[in-house]
C-alpha positions in Angstrom: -2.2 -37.1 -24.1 -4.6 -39.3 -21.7 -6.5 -36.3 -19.4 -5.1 -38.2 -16.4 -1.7 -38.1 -17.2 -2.1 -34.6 -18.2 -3.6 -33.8 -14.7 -0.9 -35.2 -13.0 1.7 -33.5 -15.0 0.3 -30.2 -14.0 -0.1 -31.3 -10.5 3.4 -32.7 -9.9 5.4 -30.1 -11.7 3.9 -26.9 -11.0 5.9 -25.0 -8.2 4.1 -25.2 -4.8 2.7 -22.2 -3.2 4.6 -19.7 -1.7 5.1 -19.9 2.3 3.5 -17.0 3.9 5.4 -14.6 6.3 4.0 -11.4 8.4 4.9 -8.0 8.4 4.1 -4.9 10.3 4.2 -1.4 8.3 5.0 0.6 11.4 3.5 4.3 10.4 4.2 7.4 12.8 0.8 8.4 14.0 1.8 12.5 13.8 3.4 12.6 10.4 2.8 9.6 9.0 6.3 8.5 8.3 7.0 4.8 8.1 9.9 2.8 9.8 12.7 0.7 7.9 14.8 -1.3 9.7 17.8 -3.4 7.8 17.6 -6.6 7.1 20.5 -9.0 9.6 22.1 -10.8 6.5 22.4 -7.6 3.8 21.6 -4.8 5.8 19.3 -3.6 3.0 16.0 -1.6 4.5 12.7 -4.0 4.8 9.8 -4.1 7.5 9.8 -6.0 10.1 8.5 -9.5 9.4 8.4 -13.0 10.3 6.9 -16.5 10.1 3.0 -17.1 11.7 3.4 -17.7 15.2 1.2 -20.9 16.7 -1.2 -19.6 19.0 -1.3 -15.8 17.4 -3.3 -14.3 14.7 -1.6 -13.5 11.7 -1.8 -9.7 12.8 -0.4 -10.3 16.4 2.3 -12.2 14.5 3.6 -9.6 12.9 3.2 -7.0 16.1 5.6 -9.5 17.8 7.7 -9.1 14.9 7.8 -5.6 15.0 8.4 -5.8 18.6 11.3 -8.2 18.4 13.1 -6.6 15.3 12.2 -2.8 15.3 11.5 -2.1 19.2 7.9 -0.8 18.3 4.7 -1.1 20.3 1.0 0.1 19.1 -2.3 -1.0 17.7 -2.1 -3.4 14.6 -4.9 -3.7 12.1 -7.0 -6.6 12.2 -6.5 -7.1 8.9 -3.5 -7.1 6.0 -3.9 -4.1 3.7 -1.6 -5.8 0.9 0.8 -8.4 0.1 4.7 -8.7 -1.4 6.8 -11.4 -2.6 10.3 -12.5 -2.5 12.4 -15.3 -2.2 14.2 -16.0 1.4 17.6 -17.7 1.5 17.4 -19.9 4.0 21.0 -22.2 5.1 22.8 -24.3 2.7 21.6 -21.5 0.1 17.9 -22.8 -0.4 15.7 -20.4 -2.5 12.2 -20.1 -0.7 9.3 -18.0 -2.5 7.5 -16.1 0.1 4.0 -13.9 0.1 4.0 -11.3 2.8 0.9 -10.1 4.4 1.6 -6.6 5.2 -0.5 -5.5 8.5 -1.0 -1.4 9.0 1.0 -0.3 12.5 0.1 2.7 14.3 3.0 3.5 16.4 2.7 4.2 20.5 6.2 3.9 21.0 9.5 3.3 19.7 12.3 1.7 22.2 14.8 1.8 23.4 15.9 -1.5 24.3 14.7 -4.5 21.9 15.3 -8.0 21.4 17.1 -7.5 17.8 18.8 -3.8 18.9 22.2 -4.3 18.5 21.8 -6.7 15.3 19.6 -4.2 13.4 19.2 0.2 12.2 16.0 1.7 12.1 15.0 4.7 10.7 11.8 6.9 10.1 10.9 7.9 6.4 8.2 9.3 4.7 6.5 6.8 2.4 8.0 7.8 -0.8 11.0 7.6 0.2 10.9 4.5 1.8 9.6 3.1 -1.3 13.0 4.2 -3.3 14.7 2.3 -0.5 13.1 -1.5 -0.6 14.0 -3.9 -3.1 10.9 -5.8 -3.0 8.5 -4.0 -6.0 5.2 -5.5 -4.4 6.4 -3.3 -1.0 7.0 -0.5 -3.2 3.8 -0.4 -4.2 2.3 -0.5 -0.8 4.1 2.4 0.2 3.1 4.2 -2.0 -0.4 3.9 -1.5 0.1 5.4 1.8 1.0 8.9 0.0 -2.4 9.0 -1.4 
């Protein structure tokens, strides 16, 4: 097979890259728990997360996030200490592969009142637990690091 056909082969039917979300690991800065919210659609337990945000760094993107979803405010990391993968459905059941960048949260304080309250639990968990709680094996992993 001519190199230039083969190169376009490769090219045109390899799957693209994966779109890239955010997420903040929100961690309790006394005992080190982390928080788990559930997820709108499932109600499974994730972390908050979103897309990039125009205008933000990928790190203040996902302390908006965690804002937004979870209620939290606190000092983000400047940069991600990991990343996950999974596939979002998005409407008219469209199968998206995302990569996650997971940004380190050191919780201030946890609200009250959020945007995403009454759609959304939360709940604090230490590490290993929360790990045997998210479906996503790449987040596993990450919170599992955090016991070590």
């Amino acid at each position: 097979m001519p190199k230039k056909l083969l190169n376009f082969l490769k090219k045109d039917l390899s799957p693209p890259p994966p779109k890239r979300q955010v997420a903040a690991l929100c961690r309790h800065s006394e005992n080190g728990d982390v928080l788990l919210i559930t997820s709108r659609d499932s109600g499974r337990w994730v972390v908050p997360k979103g897309w990039p945000m125009q205008g933000r760094s990928m790190a203040e993107a996902a302390r908006r996030e965690a804002w937004e979803e979870a209620g939290v405010r606190g000092t983000i990391g400047k940069d991600h200490i990991g990343t996950y993968h999974y596939a979002k459905m998005l409407p008219k059941g469209i199968l998206v592969p995302l990569e996650v960048q997971v940004f380190l949260m050191s919780v201030e304080k946890l609200s009250k009142g959020f945007p995403e309250q009454g759609q959304r639990r939360r709940g604090w968990f230490a590490p290993h637990v929360a790990a045997s709680m998210v479906e996503e094996e790449g987040l596993k992993q990450i919170l599992l690091q955090l016991e070590s």
